[in-house]
C-alpha positions in Angstrom: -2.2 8.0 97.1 -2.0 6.5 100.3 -3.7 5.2 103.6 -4.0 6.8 106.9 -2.1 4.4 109.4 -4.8 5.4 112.2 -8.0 4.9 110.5 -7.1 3.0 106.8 -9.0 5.8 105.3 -7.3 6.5 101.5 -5.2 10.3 101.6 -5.9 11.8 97.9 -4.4 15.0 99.0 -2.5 16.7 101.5 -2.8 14.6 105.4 0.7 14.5 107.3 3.9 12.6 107.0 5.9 11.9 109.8 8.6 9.9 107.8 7.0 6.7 108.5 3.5 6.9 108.7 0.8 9.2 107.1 -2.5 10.3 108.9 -5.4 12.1 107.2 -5.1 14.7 109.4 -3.8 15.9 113.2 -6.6 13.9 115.1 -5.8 10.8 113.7 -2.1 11.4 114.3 -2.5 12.3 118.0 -4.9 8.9 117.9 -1.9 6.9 117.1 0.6 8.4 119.4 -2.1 7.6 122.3 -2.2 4.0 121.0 1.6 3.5 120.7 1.5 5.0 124.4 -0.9 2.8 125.8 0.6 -0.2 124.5 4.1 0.7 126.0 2.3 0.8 129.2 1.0 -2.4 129.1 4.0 -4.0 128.0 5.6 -1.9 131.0 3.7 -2.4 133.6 3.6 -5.1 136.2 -0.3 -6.3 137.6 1.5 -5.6 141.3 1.9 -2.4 139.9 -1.1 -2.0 138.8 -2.6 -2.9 141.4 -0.9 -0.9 144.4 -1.6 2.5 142.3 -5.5 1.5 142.3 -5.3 1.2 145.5 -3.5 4.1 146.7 -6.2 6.0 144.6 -8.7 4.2 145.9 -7.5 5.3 149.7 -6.7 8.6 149.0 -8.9 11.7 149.6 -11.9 13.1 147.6 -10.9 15.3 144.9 -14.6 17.2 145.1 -14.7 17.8 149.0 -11.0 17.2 150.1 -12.1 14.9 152.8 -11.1 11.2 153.8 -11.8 8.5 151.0 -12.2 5.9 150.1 -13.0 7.0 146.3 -14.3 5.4 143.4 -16.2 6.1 140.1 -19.7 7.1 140.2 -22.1 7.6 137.4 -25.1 9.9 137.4 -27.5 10.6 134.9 -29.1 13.6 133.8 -32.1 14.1 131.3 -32.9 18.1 130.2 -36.1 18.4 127.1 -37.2 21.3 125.8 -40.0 21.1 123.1 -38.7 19.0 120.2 -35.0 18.7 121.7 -33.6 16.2 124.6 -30.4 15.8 126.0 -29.7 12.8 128.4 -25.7 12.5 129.9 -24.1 10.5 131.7 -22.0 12.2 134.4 -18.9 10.2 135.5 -17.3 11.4 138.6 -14.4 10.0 140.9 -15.4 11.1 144.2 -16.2 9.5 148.0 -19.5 8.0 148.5 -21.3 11.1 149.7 -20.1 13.6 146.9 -21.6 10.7 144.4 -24.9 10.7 146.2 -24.9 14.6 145.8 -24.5 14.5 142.7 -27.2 12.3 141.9 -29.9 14.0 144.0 -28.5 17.1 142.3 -29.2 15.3 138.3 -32.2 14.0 140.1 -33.7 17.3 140.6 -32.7 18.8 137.2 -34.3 15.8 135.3 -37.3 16.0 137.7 -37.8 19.8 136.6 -35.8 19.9 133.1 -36.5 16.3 132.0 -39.7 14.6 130.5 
């Protein structure tokens, strides 16, 4: 018997052995490679660096309409109900000012006709 490295869960049977480390199963393997990953990178990587990469992004053009940025993320929220069943998202998008406000008139109007 042993314990997942990812989540601490106990293994009675099967999971997966990579030599060093066992995992319940593939999801909490691939979990663990993103977190070994992500902690190189912030060893790695300088705040200057950082920095200049957010703002490149944050220069370049729109990925929805192609045109000049700058480009951030947006949130916009939608809300669809039927009888006894509702579903309310929250709809990230990294787009340029206008393509945001789009996309919330857009969630506007399918919560104003779909929502409560």
């Amino acid at each position: 018997m042993s314990e997942c490295t990812t989540c601490g869960e106990f293994i009675l049977f099967g999971g997966i052995n990579d030599g060093q480390h066992h995992f319940c199963n593939e999801k909490c393997r691939q979990r663990f490679g993103l977190a070994v990953i992500e902690q190189l990178a912030q060893e790695h990587l300088s705040d200057d660096l950082v920095e200049q990469q957010v703002t490149e992004l944050h220069q370049s053009d729109c990925p929805c309409c192609l045109g000049r940025g700058p480009i951030d993320f947006h949130h916009s929220y939608r809300c669809v109900s039927l009888i006894v069943l509702t579903r309310s998202q929250t709809i990230p998008q990294l787009s340029c000012r206008s393509c945001a406000r789009s996309a919330k008139w857009k969630n506007l109007f399918v919560t104003g006709f779909f929502g409560w």
